[in-house]
Residue, then its C-alpha position, 0 to 999 in steps of 0.5 A: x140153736x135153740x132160745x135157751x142156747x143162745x142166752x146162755x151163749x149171749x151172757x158168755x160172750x158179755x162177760x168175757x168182756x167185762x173180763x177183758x175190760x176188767x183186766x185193761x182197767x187193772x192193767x191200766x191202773x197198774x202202769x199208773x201206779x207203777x209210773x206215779x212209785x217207780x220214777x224219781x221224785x225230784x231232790x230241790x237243794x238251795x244253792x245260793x241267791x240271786x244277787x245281780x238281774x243283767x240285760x244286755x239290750x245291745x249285743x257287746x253294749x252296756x248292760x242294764x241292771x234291773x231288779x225284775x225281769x221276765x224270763x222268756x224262751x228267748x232270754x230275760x226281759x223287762x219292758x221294751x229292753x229284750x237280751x241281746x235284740x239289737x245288733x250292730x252289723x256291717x251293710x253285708x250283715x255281718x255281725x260286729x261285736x266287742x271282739x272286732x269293736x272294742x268301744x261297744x262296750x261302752x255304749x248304752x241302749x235304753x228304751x223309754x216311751x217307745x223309743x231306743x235312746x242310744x248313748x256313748x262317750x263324747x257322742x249326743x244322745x239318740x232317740x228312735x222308735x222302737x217300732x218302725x214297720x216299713x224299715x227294710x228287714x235285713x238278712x244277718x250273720x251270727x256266727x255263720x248262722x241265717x237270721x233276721x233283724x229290722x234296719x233301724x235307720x240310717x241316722x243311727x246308722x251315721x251314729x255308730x259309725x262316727x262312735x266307732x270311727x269304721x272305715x265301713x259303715x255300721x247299721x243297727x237291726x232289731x230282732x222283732x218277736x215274729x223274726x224266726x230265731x237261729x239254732x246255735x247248737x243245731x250242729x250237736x245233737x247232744x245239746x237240746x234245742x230252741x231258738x234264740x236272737x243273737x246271743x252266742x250260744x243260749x238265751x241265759x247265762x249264769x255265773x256266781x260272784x265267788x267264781x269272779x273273786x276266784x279269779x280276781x283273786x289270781x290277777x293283779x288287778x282285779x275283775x267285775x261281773x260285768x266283763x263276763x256278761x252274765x245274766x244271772x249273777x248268784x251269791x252265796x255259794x261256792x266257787x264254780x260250784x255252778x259248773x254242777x247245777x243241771x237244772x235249777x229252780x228259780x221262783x218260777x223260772x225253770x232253767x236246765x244247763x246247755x253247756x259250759x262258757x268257753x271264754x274268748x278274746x272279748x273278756x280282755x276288753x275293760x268295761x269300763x274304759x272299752x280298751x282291749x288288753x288281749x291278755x288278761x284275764x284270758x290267760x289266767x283263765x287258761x291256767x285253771x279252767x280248761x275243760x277236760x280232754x274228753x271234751x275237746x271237741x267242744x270247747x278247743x282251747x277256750x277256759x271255761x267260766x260261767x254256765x249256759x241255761x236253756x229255759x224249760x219254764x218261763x216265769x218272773x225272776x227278782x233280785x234276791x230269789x233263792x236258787x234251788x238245784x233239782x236232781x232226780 
């Protein structure tokens, strides 16, 4: 092969590349492009405002009611106050709650200055660290599922178990940040997943005023927002119209649905006096608000009220945020 040849072969071969990079480029912009005009944007629709922020410290306790919280993975906090972080257990670690104890409902946990303070019907207030490191970590049960949490003390201990008047002694435990949570619906793929402490089933809950005057509406005497334990209280929308919202949009929270509440014994439990009725409102709820056939498996017998939020994005949440639903 002579010189001449071999230039004219070598500027060849240069520009079937330069074809071939040519065309990937297009290609590539073409794929963007195509991506960025074929996928849906996304529809925001305002669907009501949020009218109650809720934190139940205490799993089955009182809750707090802030106008700010932080929306964590892991659910709403504010402070040192964490959604469901602190549990009352059996010394086998078995969890107790409102269903097994009434009484808990009437007891508040509050941190101020780095310390719990504990209070309860006819009982002293309590005050403890928040922090106590070299407490025992305790191997718990939530709903037959493995979890941490560290003992808080043996005064507290004694505490409880003199409020509740339990013929088995009750300890309190603390679901620390580097605790490694529990997966409540691991068992259902269908369902997406993330980690909790010790909530039932997902870090937030939300439930609209005019679902409980719905329901008020029906019961001859009336119910509150708080025996449903929600942690998002929404106002100006219609009656369940929360069992539609898949994903929502609020101030810079993200939240996108898990599934439906199904109630239980627990909201015949008063919150204000901590008597259980095991009545009502739980079988006005089962006149109405079954869940269809097909979705049986799921929730058996249980009504459903109120909605079950994981969290997408983190962000700030206030009293008076308007709440967007985004559909595709």
């Amino acid at each position: 092969m002579d010189l001449k040849q071999a230039v004219v072969d070598a500027l060849s071969q240069r520009q079937k590349a330069a074809l071939l990079v040519g065309g990937a480029a297009v290609a590539a912009l073409g794929i963007g492009l195509g991506y960025k005009y074929l996928r849906k944007p996304e529809k925001v629709v305002r669907v009501g405002v949020v009218s109650q922020l809720l934190i139940h410290p205490l799993k089955s306790g009182k809750a707090v009611s802030v106008a700010l919280a932080e929306c964590q993975k892991v659910g709403l906090k504010f402070g040192e106050l964490q959604d469901r972080h602190w549990l009352v257990v059996t010394e086998d670690g078995h969890m107790v709650t409102g269903r097994q104890e009434p009484r808990l409902v009437l007891v508040s946990l509050t941190c101020e200055g780095g310390h719990v303070c504990l209070n309860g019907p006819n009982m002293e207030e309590l005050q403890f660290p928040v922090k106590q490191p070299d407490n025992a970590v305790i191997n718990c049960r939530v709903f037959s599922a493995d979890i941490q949490g560290r003992d808080c003390g043996d005064e507290v201990s004694r505490w409880l178990t003199r409020y509740l008047e339990a013929e088995k002694t009750c300890r309190l435990v603390h679901f620390e940040h580097q605790m490694k949570g529990r997966r409540p619906t691991e068992s259902d793929t269908s369902f997406p997943q993330y980690e909790v402490a010790y909530p039932d089933v997902a870090p937030v809950m939300l439930l609209s005023e005019s679902s409980v005057k719905d329901l008020s509406s029906k019961l001859e005497k009336g119910v509150t927002v708080e025996r449903f334990r929600p942690n998002i209280v929404v106002s100006d929308c219609e009656a369940f119209e929360e069992d539609s919202w898949e994903e929502l949009q609020i101030g810079s929270v993200r939240l996108q649905r898990v599934m439906s509440c199904g109630r239980c014994l627990f909201t015949t439990v008063d919150p204000e006096t901590g008597i259980i009725s095991r009545k009502e409102p739980l079988e006005t709820l089962k006149s109405y608000r079954l869940c269809d056939p097909s979705e049986r498996h799921i929730y058996k017998t249980s009504p459903l009220f109120g909605q079950l939020h994981n969290v997408k994005k983190t962000g700030i949440l206030q009293v008076g945020d308007l709440v967007y639903k985004i559909s595709r």
